[in-house]
VOLORO-969583 format. One record per residue: residue in one letter; x, y, z of N, C-alpha, C, O in turn. Coordinates in steps of 0.2 Angstrom, whole numbers, padded with zeros to 4 digits, always signed. Example, Ala and Ser with C-alpha at 12.3 -4.5 7.8 and 13.67 -1.06 7.14 Angstrom:
! VOLORO-969583
A+0066-0028+0039+0062-0022+0039+0066-0016+0039+0071-0017+0042/S+0064-0011+0035+0068-0005+0036+0064+0000+0039+0067+0006+0040/
END
This chain:
! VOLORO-969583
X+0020+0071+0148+0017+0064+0152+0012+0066+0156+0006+0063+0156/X+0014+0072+0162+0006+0073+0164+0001+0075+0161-0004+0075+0165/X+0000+0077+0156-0006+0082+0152-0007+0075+0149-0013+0075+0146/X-0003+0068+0147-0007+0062+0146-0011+0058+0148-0016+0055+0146/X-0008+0059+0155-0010+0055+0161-0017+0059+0163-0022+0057+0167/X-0017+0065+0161-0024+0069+0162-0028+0068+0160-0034+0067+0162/X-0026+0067+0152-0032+0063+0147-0035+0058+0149-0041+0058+0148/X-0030+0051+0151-0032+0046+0153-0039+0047+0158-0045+0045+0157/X-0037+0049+0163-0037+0051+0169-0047+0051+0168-0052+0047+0170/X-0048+0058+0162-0054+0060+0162-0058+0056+0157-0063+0054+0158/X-0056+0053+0151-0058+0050+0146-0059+0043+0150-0064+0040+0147/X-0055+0040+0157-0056+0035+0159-0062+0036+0164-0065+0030+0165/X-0065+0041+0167-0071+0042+0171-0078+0043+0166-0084+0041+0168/X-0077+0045+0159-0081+0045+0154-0085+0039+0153-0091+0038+0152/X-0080+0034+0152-0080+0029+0150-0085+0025+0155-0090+0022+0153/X-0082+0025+0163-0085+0022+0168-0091+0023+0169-0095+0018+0170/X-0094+0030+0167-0100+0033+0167-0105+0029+0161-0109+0025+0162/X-0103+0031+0156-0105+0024+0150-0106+0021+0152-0112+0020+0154/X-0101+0016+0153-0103+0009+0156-0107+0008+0162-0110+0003+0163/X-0108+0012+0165-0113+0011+0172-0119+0010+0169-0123+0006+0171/X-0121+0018+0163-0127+0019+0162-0130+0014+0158-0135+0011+0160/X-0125+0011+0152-0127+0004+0151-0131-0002+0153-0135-0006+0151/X-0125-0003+0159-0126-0007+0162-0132-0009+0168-0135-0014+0171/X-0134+0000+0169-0139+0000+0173-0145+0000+0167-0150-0001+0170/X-0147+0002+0161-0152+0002+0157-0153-0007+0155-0159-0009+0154/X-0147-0010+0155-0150-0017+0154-0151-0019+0163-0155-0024+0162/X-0150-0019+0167-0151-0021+0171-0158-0020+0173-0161-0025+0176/X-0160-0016+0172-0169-0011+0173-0172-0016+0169-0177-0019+0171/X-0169-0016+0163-0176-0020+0158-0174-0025+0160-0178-0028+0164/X-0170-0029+0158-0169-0037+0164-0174-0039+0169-0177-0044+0169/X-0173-0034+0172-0178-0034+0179-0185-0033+0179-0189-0037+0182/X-0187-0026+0175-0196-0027+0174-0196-0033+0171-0200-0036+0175/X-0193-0038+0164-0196-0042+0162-0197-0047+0167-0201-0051+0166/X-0193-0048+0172-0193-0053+0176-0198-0053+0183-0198-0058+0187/X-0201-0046+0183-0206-0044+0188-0204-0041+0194-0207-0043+0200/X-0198-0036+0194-0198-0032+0198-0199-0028+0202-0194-0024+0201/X-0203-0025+0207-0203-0020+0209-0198-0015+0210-0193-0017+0212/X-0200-0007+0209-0196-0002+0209-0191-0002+0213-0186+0000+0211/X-0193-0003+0220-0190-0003+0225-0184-0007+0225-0179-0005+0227/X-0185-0012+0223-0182-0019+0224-0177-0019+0217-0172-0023+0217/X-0180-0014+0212-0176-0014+0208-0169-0009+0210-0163-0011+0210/X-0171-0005+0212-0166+0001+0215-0161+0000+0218-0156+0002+0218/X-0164-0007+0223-0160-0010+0229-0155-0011+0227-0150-0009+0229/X-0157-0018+0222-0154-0023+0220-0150-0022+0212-0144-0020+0212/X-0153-0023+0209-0155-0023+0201-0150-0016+0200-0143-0015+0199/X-0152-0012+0200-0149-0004+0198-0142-0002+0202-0138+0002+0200/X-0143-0006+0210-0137-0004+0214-0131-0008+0211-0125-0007+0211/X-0133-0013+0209-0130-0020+0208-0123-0015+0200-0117-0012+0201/X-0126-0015+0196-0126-0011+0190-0120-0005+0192-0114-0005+0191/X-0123-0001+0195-0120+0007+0198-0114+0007+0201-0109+0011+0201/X-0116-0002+0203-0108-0002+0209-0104-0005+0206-0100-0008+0210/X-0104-0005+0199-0100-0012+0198-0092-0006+0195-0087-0009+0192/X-0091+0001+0195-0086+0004+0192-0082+0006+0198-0076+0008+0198/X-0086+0004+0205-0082+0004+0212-0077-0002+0212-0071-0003+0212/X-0083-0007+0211-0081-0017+0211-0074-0016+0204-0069-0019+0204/X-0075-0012+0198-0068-0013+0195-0063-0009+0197-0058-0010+0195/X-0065-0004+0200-0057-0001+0201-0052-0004+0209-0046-0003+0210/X-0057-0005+0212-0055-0008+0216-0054-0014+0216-0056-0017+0221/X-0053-0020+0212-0051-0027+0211-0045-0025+0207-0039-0027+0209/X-0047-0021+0202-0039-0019+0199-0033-0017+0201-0027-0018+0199/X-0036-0012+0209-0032-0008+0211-0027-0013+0216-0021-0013+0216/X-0031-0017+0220-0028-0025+0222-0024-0028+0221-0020-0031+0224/X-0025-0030+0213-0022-0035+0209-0015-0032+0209-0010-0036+0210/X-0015-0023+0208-0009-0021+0206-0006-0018+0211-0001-0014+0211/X-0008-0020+0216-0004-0019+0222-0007-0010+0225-0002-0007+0228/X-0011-0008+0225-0013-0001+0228-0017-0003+0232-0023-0003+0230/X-0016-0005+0238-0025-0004+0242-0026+0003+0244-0032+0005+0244/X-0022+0006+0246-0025+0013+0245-0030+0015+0240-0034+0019+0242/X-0030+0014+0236-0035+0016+0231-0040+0010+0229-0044+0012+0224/X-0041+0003+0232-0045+0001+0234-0049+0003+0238-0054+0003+0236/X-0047+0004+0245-0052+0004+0249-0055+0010+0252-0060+0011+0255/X-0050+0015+0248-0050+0023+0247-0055+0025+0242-0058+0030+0242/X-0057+0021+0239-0063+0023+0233-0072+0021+0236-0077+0024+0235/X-0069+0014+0238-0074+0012+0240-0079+0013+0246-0085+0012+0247/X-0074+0017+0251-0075+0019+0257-0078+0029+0255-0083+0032+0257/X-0073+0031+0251-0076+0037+0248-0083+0039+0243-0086+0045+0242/X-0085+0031+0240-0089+0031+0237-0094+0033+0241-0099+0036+0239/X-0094+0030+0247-0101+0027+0252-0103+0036+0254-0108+0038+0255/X-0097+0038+0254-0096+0044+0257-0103+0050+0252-0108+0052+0253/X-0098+0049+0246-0101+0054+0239-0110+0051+0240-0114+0054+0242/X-0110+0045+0238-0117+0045+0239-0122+0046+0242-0127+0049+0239/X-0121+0045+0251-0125+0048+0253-0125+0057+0253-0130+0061+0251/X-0119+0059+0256-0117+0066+0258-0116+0070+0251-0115+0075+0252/X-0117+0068+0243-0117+0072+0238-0121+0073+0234-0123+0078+0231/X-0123+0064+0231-0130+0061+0227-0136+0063+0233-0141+0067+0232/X-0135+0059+0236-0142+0060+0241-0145+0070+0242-0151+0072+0242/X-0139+0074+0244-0139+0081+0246-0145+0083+0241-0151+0085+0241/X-0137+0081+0234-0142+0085+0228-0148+0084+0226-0153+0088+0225/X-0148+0076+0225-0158+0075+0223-0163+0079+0230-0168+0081+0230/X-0160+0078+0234-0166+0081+0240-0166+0089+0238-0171+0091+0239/X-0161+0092+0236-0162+0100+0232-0164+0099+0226-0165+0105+0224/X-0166+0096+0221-0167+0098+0215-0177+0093+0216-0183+0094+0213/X-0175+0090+0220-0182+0086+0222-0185+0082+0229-0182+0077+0231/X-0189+0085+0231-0191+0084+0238-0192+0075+0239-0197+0073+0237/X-0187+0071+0243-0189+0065+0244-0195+0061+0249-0194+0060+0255/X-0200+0061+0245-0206+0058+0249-0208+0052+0252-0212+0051+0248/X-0207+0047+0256-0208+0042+0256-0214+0039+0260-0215+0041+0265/X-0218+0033+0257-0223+0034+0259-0223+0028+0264-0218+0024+0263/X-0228+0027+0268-0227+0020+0274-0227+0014+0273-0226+0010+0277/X-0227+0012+0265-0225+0006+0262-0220+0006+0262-0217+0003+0266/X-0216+0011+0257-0209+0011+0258-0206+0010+0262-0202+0005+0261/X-0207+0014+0269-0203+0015+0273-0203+0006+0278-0198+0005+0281/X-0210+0001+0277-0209-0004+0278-0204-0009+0274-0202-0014+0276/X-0202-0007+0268-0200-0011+0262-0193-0009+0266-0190-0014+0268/X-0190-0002+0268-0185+0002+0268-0180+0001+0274-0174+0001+0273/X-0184+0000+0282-0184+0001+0284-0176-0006+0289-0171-0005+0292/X-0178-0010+0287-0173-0016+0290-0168-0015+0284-0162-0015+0286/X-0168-0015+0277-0160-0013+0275-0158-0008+0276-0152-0008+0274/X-0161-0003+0279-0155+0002+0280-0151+0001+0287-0144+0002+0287/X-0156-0002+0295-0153-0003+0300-0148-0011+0298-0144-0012+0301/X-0150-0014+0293-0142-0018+0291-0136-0015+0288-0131-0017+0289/X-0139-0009+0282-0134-0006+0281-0131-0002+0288-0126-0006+0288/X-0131+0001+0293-0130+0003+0298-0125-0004+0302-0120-0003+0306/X-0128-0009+0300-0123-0013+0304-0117-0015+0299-0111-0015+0301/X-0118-0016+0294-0113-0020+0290-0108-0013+0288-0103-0014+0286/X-0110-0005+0290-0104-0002+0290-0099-0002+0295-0093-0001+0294/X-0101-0004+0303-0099-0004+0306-0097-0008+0306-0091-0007+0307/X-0099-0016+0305-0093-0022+0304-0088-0024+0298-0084-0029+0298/X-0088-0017+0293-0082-0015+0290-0077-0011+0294-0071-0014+0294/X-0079-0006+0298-0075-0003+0300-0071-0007+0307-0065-0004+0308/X-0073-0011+0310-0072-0016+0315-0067-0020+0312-0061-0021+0313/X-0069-0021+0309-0065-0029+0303-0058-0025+0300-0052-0028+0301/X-0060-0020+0298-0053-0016+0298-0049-0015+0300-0043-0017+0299/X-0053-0013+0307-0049-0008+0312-0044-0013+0316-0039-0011+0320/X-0047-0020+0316-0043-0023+0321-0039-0026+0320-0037-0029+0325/X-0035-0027+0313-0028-0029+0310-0027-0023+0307-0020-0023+0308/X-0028-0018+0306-0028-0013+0299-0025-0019+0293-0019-0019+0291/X-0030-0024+0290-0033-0026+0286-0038-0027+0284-0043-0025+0287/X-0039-0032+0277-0045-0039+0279-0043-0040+0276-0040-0038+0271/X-0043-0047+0278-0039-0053+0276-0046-0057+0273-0052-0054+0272/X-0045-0064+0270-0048-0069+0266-0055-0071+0271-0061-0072+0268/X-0054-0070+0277-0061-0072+0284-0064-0066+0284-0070-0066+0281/X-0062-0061+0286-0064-0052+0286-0069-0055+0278-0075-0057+0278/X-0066-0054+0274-0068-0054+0268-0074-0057+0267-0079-0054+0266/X-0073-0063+0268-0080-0068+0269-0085-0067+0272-0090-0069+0270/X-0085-0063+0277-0089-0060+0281-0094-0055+0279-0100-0054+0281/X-0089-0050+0276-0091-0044+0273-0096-0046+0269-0102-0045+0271/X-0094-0050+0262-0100-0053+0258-0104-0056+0257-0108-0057+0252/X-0103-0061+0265-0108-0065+0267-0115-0062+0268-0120-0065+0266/X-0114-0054+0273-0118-0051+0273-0122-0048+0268-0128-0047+0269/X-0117-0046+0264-0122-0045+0258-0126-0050+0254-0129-0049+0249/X-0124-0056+0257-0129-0060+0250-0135-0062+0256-0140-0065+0254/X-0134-0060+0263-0139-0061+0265-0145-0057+0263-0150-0059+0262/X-0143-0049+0263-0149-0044+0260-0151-0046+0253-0157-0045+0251/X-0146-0051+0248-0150-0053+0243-0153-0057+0241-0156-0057+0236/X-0153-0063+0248-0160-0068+0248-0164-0065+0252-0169-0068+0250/X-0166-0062+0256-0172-0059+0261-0176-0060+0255-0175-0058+0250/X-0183-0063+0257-0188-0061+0253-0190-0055+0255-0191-0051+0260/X-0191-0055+0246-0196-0046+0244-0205-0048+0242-0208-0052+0239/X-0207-0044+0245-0216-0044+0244-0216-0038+0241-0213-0033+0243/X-0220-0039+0235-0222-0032+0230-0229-0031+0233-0233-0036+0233/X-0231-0024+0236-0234-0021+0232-0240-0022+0228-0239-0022+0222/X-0247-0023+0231-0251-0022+0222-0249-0017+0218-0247-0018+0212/X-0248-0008+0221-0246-0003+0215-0240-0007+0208-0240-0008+0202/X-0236-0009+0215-0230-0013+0210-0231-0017+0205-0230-0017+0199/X-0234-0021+0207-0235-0027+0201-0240-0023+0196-0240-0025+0190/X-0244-0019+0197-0247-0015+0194-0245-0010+0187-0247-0008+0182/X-0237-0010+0189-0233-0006+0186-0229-0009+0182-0225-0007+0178/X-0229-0016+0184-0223-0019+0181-0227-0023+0176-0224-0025+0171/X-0233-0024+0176-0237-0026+0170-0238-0022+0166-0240-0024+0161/X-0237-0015+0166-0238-0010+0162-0233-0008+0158-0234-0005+0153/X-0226-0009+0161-0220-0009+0159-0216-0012+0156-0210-0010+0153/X-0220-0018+0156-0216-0025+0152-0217-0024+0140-0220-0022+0136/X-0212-0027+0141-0211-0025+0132-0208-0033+0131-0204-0036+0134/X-0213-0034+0124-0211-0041+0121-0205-0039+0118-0203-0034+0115/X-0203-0047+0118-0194-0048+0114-0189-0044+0113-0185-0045+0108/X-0190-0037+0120-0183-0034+0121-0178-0036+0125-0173-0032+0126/X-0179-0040+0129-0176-0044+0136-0168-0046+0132-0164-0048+0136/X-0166-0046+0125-0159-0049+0123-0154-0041+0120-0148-0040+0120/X-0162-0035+0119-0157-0029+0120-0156-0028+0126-0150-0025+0126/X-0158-0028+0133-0156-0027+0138-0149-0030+0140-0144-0028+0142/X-0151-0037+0140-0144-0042+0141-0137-0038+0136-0132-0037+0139/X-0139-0036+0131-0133-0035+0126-0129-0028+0131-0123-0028+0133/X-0134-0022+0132-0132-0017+0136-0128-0019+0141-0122-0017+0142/X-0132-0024+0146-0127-0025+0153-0120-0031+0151-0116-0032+0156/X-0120-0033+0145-0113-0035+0146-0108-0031+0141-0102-0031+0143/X-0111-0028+0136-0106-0018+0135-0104-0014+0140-0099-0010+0140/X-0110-0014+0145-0108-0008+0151-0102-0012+0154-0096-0010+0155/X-0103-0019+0155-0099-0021+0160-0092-0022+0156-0087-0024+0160/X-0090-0022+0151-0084-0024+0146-0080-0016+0147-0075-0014+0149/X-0086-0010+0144-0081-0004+0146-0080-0003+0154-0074-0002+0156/X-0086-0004+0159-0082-0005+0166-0074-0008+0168-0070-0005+0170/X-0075-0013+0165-0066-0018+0165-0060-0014+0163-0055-0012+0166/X-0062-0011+0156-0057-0008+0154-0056-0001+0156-0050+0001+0157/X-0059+0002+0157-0060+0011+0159-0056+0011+0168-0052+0016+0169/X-0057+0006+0171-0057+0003+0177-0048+0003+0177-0045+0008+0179/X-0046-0001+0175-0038-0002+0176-0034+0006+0174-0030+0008+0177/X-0036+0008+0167-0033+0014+0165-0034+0022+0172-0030+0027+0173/X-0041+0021+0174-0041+0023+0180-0037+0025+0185-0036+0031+0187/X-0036+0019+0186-0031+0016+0193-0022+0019+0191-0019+0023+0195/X-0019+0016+0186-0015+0020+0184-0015+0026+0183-0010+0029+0185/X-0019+0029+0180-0017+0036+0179-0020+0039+0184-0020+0046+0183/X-0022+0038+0190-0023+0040+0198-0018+0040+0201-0016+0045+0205/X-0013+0033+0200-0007+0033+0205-0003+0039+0200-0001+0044+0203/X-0001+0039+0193+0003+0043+0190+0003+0050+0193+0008+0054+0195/X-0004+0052+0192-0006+0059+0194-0003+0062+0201-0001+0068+0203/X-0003+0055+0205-0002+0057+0213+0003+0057+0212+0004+0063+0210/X+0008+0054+0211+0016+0054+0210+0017+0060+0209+0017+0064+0214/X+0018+0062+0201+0018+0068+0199+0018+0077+0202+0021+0083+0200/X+0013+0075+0207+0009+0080+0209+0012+0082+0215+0013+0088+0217/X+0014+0076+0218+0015+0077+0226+0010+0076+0229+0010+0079+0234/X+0004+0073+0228-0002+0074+0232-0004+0067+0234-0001+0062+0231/X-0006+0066+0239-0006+0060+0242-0013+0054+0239-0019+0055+0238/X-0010+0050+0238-0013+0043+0232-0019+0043+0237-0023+0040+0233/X-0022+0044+0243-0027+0043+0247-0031+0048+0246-0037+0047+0245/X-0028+0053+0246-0035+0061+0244-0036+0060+0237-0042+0059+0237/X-0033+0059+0232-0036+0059+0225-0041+0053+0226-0047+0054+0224/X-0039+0048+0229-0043+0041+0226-0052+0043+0230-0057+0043+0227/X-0051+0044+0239-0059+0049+0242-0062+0054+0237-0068+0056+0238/X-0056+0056+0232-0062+0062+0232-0064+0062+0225-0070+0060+0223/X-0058+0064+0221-0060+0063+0213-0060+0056+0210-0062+0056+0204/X-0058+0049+0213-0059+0043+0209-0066+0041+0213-0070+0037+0210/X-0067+0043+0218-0072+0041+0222-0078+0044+0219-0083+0041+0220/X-0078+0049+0217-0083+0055+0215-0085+0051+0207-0091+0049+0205/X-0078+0051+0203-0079+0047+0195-0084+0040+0196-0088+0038+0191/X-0082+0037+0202-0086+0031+0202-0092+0032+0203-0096+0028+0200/X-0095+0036+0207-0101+0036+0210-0106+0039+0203-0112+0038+0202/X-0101+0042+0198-0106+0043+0192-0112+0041+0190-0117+0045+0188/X-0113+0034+0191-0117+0032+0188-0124+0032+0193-0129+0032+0190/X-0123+0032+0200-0128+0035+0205-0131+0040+0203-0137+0041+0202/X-0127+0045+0203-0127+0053+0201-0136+0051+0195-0142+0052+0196/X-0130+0049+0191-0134+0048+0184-0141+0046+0186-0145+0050+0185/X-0142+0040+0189-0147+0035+0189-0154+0038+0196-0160+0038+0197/X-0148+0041+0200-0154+0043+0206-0158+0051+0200-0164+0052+0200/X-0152+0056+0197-0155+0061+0194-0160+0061+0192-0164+0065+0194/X-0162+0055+0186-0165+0057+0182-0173+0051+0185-0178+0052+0183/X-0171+0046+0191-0177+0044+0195-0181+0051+0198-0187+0050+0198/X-0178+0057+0202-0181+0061+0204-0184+0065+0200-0188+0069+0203/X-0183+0065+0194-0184+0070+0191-0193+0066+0188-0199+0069+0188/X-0191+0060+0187-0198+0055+0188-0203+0054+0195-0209+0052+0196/X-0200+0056+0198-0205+0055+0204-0203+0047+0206-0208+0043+0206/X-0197+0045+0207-0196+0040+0207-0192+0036+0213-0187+0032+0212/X-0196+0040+0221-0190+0040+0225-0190+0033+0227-0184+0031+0229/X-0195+0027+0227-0190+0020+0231-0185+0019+0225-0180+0016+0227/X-0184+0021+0219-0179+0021+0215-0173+0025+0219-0168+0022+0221/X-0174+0030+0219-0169+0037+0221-0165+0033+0227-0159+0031+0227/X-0171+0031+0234-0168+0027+0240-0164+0023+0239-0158+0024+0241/X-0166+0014+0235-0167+0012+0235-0160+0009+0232-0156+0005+0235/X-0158+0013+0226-0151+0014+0222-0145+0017+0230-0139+0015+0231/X-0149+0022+0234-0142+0023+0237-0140+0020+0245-0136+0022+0249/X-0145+0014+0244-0146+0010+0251-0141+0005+0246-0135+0004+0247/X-0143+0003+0242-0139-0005+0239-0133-0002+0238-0128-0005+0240/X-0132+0003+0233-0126+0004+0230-0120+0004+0237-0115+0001+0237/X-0122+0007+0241-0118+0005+0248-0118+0000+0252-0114+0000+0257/X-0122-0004+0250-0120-0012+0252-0118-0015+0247-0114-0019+0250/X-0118-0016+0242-0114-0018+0235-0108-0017+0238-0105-0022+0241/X-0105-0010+0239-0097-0008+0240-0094-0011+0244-0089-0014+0243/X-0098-0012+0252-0095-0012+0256-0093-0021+0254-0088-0025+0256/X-0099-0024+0250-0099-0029+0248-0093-0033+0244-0090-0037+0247/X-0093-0031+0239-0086-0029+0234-0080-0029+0239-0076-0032+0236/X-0079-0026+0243-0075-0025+0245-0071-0031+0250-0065-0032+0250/X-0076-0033+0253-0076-0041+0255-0074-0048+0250-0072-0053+0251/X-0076-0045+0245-0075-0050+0239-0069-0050+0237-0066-0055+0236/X-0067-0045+0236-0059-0044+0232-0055-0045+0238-0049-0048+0237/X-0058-0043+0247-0052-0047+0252-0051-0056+0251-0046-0060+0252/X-0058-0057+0249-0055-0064+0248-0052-0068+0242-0050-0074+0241/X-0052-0060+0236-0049-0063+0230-0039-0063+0234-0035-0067+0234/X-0040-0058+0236-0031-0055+0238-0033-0050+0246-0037-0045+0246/X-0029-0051+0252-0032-0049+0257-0029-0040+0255-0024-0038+0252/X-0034-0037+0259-0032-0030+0259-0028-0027+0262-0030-0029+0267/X-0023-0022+0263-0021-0018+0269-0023-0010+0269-0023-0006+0264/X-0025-0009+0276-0029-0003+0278-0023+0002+0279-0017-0001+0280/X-0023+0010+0278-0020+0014+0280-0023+0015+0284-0029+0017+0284/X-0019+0015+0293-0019+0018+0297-0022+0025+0298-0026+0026+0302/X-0021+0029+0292-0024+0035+0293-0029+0036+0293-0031+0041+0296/X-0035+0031+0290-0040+0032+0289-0045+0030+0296-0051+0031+0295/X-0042+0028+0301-0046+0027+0307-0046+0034+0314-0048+0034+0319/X-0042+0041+0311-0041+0045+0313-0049+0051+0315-0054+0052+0312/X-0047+0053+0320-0052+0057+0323-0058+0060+0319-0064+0061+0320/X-0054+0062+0311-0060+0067+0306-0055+0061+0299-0050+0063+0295/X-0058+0056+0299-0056+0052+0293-0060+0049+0288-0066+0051+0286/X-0058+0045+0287-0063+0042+0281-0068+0039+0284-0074+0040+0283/X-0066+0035+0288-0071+0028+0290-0076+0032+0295-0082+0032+0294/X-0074+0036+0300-0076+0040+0303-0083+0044+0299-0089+0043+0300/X-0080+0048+0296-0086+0052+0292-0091+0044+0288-0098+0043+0288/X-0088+0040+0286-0094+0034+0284-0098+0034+0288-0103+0037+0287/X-0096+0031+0294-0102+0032+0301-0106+0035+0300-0112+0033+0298/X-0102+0042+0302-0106+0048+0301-0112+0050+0297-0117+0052+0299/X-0108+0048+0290-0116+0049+0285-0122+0043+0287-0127+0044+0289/X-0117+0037+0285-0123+0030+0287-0126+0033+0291-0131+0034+0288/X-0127+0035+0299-0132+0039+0305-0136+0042+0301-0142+0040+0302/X-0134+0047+0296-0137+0054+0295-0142+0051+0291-0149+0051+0292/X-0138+0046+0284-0146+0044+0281-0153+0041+0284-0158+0042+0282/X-0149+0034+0289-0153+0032+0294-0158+0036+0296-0163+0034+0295/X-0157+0043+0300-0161+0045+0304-0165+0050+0300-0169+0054+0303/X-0162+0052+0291-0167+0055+0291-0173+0051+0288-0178+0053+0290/X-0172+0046+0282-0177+0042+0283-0182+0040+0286-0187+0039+0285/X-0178+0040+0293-0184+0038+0298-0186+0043+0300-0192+0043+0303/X-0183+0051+0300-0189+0054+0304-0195+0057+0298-0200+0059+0301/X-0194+0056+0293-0200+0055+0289-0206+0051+0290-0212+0053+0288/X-0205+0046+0293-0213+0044+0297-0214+0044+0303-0219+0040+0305/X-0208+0050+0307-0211+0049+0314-0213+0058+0313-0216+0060+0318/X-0212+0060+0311-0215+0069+0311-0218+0071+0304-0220+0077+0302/X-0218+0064+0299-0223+0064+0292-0222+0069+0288-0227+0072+0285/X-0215+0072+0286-0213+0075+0280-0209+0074+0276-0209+0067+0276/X-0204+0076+0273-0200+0072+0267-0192+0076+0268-0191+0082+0270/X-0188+0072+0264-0181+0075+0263-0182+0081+0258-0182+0081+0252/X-0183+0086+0262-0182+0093+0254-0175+0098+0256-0170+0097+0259/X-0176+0103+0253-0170+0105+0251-0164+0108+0259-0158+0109+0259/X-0169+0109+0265-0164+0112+0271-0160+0104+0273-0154+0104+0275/X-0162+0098+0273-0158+0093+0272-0153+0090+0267-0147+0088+0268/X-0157+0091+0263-0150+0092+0257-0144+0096+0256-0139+0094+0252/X-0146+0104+0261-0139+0107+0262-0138+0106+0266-0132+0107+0267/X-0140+0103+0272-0136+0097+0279-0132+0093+0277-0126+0094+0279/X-0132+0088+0274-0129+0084+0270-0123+0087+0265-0118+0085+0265/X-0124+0092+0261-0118+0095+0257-0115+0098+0261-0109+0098+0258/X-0115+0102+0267-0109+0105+0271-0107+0102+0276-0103+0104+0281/X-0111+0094+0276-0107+0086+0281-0102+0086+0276-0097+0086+0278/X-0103+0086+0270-0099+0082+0263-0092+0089+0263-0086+0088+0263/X-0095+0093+0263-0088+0100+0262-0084+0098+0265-0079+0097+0263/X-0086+0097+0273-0084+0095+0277-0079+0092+0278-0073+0093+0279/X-0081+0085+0277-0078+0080+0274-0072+0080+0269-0068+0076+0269/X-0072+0086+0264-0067+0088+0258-0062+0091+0264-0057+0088+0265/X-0065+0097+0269-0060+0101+0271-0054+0098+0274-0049+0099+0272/X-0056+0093+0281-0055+0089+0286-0049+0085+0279-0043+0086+0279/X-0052+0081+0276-0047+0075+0274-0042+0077+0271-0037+0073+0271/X-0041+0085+0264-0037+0087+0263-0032+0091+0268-0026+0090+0268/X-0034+0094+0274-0030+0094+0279-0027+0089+0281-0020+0089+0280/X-0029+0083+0283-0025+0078+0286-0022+0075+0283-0017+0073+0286/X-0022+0074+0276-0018+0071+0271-0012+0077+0267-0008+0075+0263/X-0013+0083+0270-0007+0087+0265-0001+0087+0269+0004+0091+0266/
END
């Protein structure tokens, strides 16, 4: 039964990953046709996509009664993203960002910065969220999704170039396949997470931070890798600013499908929510010190960020053993 639930387990994060890439390849073309900018696609369009295997496991895990592994994936994901997607592409590719960018860039990140914090607040003062917490959370997010965006000439320059007649119904077809194996991949997830911890003795909160949270972020992984490989950093950014407002977003949404309960543990001195913070600071300030001393994310920041992230492994399997 466990060597079942292992199969599950791994063929269930395959799956997520699928589905992400789908979902994020019709969301891309969706959006050039519709005249996107890159940045704006990253943001929104591709984070939207990326986040949606967090947004299933955590709706499912609600439904079935686990918030531990709702708000443990979700709050773990924020974590993987900056502290392990962001580390790596800054080692495999120096992220450069130019004074456009950084004007495009610069007020969603000090919102991401707040609405982590008004997660953590919202938590921290029931150890819930409830149906209002919830509303709140999301509200926030739809406010970054009405902000007017101003493209760029480079942009519009690109997205003219980019544009392909009468495939706008293969992209469509992709993002409702990615999202059909999301749904499915998502619940067998959650089950074979809780089974695994039972089983093991390991605690349903360490699995969900590390390896459900890590399975979910796959699709960032995928999507920021192969943008850096392109030279394609408001992509790279852009993906890991929204995908952490999506989360935080989602997560508000599913309080108000069914309200949440927080474990207490996670508000402790080297915890989850704690290192969220944490990171949120860390990417904030190094973006910004890109155009107050005029160089880029390259690789002695990206091992900054990986042994914040180790860190974070060490600290939370101590606390939870």
């Amino acid at each position: 039964m466990g060597i079942l639930n292992l199969l599950i387990f791994t063929l269930s994060f395959v799956l997520l990953w699928k589905g992400g890439h789908l979902l994020v390849k019709g969301a891309s073309g969706v959006a050039t046709h519709t005249g996107m900018g890159s940045f704006f696609v990253g943001l929104i369009v591709v984070a939207l996509g990326t986040s949606m295997p967090e947004f299933a496991v955590c709706l499912v895990a609600v439904i079935e009664g686990s918030s531990d592994i709702a708000v443990g994936n979700m709050v773990g994901s924020n974590i993987a993203n900056i502290g392990l997607i962001f580390g790596l592409i800054a080692l495999i590719s120096p992220i450069v960002i130019s004074r456009q960018a950084w004007v495009q860039q610069k007020f969603p990140l000090l919102f991401l910065l707040l609405m982590t914090f008004a997660a953590y607040g919202l938590s921290r003062s029931a150890f819930s969220i409830g149906r209002g917490e919830g509303m709140l959370l999301f509200l926030l997010l739809g406010i970054l999704l009405f902000l007017p965006y101003k493209k760029s000439p480079e942009e519009k320059r690109e997205i003219l170039s980019r544009r392909q007649d009468n495939s706008v119904w293969k992209f469509l077809f992709y993002a409702v396949l990615g999202s059909l194996l999301l749904a499915g991949s998502a619940h067998f997830l959650v089950n074979s997470a809780r089974e695994i911890a039972l089983q093991s003795g390991v605690r349903e909160l360490f699995i969900v931070v590390t390896a459900v949270a890590l399975g979910t972020s796959l699709p960032e992984l995928s999507t920021s890798f192969v943008a850096a490989l392109r030279k394609e950093q408001n992509i790279v950014v852009g993906n890991i600013i929204g995908s952490n407002f999506f989360n935080l977003g989602y997560l508000g949404l599913v309080a108000v499908i069914r309200p949440v309960d927080i474990n207490r543990s996670m508000f402790a001195k080297t915890s989850e929510f704690v290192f969220l913070i944490v990171f949120t600071v860390l990417l904030v300030c190094l973006i910004g010190k890109t155009q107050i001393s005029r160089n880029s994310i390259g690789k002695k920041k990206g091992v900054l960020l990986l042994v914040v992230y180790a860190s974070f492994l060490y600290f939370i399997s101590a606390s939870l053993s």
